[in-house]
C-alpha positions in Angstrom: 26.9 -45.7 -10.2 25.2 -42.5 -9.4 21.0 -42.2 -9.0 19.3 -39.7 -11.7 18.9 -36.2 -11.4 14.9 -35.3 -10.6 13.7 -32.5 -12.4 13.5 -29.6 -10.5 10.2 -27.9 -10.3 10.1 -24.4 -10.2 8.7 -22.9 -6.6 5.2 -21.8 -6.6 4.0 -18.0 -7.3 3.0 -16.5 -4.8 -0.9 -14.2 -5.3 -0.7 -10.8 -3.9 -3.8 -10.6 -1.7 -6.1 -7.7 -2.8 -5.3 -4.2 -1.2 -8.0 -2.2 0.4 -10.0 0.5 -1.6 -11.6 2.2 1.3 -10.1 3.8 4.1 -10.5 6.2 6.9 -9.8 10.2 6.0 -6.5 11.7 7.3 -7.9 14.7 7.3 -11.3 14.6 9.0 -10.6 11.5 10.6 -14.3 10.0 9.3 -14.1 6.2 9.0 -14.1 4.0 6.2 -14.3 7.4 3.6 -11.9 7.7 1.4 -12.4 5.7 -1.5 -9.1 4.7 -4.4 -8.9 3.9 -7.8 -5.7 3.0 -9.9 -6.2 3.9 -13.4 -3.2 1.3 -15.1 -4.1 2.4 -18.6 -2.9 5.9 -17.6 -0.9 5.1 -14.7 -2.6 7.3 -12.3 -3.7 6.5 -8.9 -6.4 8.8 -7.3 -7.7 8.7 -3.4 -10.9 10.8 -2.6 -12.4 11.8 0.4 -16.6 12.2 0.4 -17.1 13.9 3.4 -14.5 16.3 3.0 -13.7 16.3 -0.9 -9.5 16.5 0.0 -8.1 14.4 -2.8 -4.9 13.1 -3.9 -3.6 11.6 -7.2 0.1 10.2 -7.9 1.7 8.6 -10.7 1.7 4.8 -10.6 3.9 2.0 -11.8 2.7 -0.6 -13.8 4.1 -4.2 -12.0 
């Protein structure tokens, strides 16, 4: 006779680690200045620069 089947249990989830919200311009190369927000209501995500004032803003996709 055969053993029993265990029940398989299902693998763990993995947690995405935070992402960064501050980084160093592109643009005037100034460290730690550039400062991002992801707007998931609206889908929007914005990355601002306070030394400089260059911005950027792309859509998002909501995961």
């Amino acid at each position: 006779m055969g053993k029993r089947k265990s029940a398989a249990k299902p693998p763990p989830k993995k947690r995405m680690d935070k992402l960064d919200t501050v980084f160093s311009c592109p643009f005037c190369n100034h460290g730690s200045s550039v400062e991002c927000r992801i707007d998931m209501k609206n889908l929007i995500g914005e990355a601002n620069c306070r030394i400089c004032q260059e911005s950027f803003s792309t859509t998002v996709n909501g995961f």
